[in-house]
N, C-alpha and C positions, 0 to 999 in steps of 0.2 A: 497757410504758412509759406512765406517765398523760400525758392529754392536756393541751398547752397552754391554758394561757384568754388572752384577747385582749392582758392588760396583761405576760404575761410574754411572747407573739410579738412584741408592739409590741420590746417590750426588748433581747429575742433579734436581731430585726432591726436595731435600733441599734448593736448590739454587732458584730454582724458589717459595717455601715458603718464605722461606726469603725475597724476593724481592715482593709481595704480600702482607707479610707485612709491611715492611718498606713502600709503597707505600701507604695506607692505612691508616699509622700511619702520614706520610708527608698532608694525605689530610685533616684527622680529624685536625692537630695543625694549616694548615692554614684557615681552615674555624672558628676557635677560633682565630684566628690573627687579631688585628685591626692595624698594620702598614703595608701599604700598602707594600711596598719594602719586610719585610719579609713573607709575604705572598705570594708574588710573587716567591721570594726564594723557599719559602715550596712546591708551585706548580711546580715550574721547577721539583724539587728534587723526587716530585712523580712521573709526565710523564718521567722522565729517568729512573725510578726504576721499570714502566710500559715499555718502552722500551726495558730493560734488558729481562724482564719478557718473550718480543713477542721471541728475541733472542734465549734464552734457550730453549722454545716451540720449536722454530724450530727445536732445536733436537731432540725432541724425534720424528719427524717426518718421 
């Protein structure tokens, strides 16, 4: 695997903040959620956004 240069770890690392948050942000709004279906929604939308998350780890591996 070629090595990262600094401006794609910079990016890499944003990316996986990003998605950290949004994750985060999708759990807090569905434990506030009393319709079940959006809540269900909200949780999908964080375990993809944790998914993502494992994805880009793998890169800097």
């Amino acid at each position: 695997m070629a090595k990262l240069n600094e401006l794609e770890l910079q990016n890499l690392r944003e990316l996986i903040g990003a998605h950290q948050t949004e994750s985060a942000k999708l759990r807090t709004y569905a434990q506030q959620c009393n319709d079940p279906q959006v809540k269900q929604m909200l949780e999908q939308g964080a375990n993809s956004a944790d998914g993502t998350t494992q994805k880009l780890i793998s890169f800097l591996r």
